[in-house]
N, C-alpha and C positions, 0 to 999 in steps of 0.2 A: 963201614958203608951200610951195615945192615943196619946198626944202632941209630945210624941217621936214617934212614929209609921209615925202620919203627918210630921214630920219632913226629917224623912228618906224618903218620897215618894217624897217630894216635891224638898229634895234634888238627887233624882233618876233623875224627869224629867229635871231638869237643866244642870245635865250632860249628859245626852240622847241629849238634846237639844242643846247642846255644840259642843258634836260628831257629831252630824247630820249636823251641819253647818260647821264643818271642813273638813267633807265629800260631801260637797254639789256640786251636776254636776261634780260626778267623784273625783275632788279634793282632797289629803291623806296629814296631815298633818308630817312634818317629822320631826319638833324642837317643843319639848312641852314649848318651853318660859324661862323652867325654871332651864334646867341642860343639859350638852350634852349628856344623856343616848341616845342610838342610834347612835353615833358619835365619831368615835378616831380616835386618831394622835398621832405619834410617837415623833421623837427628838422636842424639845421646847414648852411639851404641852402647857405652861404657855402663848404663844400666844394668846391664845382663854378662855374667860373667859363670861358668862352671868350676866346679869342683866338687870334689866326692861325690861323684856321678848327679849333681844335681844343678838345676838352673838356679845361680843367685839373681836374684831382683833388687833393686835398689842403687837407685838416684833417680834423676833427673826424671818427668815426663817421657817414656818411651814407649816404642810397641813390637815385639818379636813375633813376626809370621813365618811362619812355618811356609818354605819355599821349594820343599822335596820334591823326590822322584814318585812317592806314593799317592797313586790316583793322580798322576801329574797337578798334585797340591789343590785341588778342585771336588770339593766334600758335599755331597745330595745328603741324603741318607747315609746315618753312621752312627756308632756309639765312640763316644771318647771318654778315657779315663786319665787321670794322671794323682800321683800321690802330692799334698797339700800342706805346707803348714806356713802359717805365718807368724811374725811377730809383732806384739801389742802396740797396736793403735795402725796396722800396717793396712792398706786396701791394690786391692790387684782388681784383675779379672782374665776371663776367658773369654777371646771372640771365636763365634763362631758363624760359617758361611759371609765369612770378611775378602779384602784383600788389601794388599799389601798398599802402605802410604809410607811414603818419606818423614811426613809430621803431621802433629795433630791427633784429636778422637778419632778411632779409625768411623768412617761414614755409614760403611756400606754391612749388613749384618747385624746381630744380636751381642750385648755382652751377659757372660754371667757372670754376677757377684765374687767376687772374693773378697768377706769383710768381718770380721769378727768382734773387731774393737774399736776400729774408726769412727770419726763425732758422726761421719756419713750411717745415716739410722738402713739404709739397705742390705741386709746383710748376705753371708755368704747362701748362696742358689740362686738370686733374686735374678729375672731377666728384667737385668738394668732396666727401671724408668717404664717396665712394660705391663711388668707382671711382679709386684716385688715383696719379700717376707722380711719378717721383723725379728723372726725368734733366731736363734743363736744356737746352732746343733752342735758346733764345736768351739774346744778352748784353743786360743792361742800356745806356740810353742810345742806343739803334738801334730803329729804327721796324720791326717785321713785322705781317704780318696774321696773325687770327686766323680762321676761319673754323670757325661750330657750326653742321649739320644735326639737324634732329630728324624723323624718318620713322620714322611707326607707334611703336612702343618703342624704335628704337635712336637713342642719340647720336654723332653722331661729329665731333671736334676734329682741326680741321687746325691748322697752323702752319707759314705759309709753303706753303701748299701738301701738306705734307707729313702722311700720317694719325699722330696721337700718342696717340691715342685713341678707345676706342668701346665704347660699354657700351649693352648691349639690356637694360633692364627686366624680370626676370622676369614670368610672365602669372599666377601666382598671387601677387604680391607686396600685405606688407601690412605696412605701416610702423603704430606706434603713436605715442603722447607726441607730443613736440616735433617729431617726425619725421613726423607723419601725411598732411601735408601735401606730404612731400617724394618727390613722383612724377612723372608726366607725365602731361598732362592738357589745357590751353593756357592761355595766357596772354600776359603782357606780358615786356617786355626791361629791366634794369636793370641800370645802372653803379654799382660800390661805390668807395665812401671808406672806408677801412677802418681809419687811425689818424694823429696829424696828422704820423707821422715819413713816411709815403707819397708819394709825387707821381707822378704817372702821366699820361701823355694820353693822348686817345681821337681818333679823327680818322675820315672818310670811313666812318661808319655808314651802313649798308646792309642790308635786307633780300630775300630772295627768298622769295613766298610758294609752296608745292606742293600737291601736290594729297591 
């Protein structure tokens, strides 16, 4: 009894100590490695698939929003990081201040780039079709982080640490059509499948919410 008793304590502080460090400097962890609980998507789930703690990508046109408990999934101001690599000729992205659709471009929100080798010349940081870069910070088949802030109107894309991007919203701005939606405002986080020659993973998502 006692050996169970120490067992159960010692297995207490390991998880104590697991959360604590996925919570460390603000930091909330949003993919527990091992299931997309917290995460849906409508037509082609079969895109997105886990394993060794990572989100696989690849097939069909899809889109994985992030449906959590954190911030009841409703994102103002925040930084987000997640680790990154894709495979040649593959294109993703990252929405953010989206939400959730059954099918389709998602509407509502901004995407950033994920593209390193795709014929599509916008590469990885670019805020899709807004604000877009051409140079090429990383190789295919290598993992880097991606980090997007969003404070007040401005966005700004790191990579690796490094700034590659940053677009402040005008204050009179006023998009119509297809585009009316595509501002800042808040919302949720979503992963794209983008075509079934793609393959891409997603690993160690994270949020930091601000103020």
């Amino acid at each position: 009894m006692k050996n169970l008793t120490r067992f159960f304590f010692i297995s207490c502080l390991l998880f104590c100590s697991v959360k604590s460090q996925a919570q460390q400097g603000g930091w909330i962890s949003l993919f527990d490695g091992k299931s997309l609980n917290g995460w849906k998507v409508g037509d082609n789930a079969e895109t997105f698939s886990v394993k060794d703690s990572m989100i696989i990508v690849h097939g069909k046109t899809a889109h994985l929003f992030y449906v959590g408990n954190v911030q009841d999934h409703n994102f103002k101001n925040f930084e987000f990081k997640a680790d990154v690599m894709t495979h040649q000729g593959a294109n993703s992205g990252i929405y953010i201040h989206t939400g959730y659709q059954e099918s389709g471009w998602p509407a509502k929100g901004y995407e950033i780039q994920v593209n390193n080798s795709h014929t599509d010349w916008r590469r990885t940081g670019s805020v899709y079709g807004i604000q877009d870069i051409k140079e090429v910070y990383v190789k295919d088949n290598e993992w880097f982080t991606m980090d997007i802030t969003v404070s007040g109107k401005t966005i700004t894309v790191k990579i690796n640490d490094k700034v590659v991007n940053e677009y402040t919203e005008p204050a009179d701005l006023h998009r119509t059509g297809g585009d009316a939606e595509r501002v800042l405002s808040s919302g949720t986080f979503a992963l794209q499948g983008h075509d079934p020659n793609s393959l891409v993973f997603f690993r160690n998502i994270m949020v930091k919410p601000l103020p």
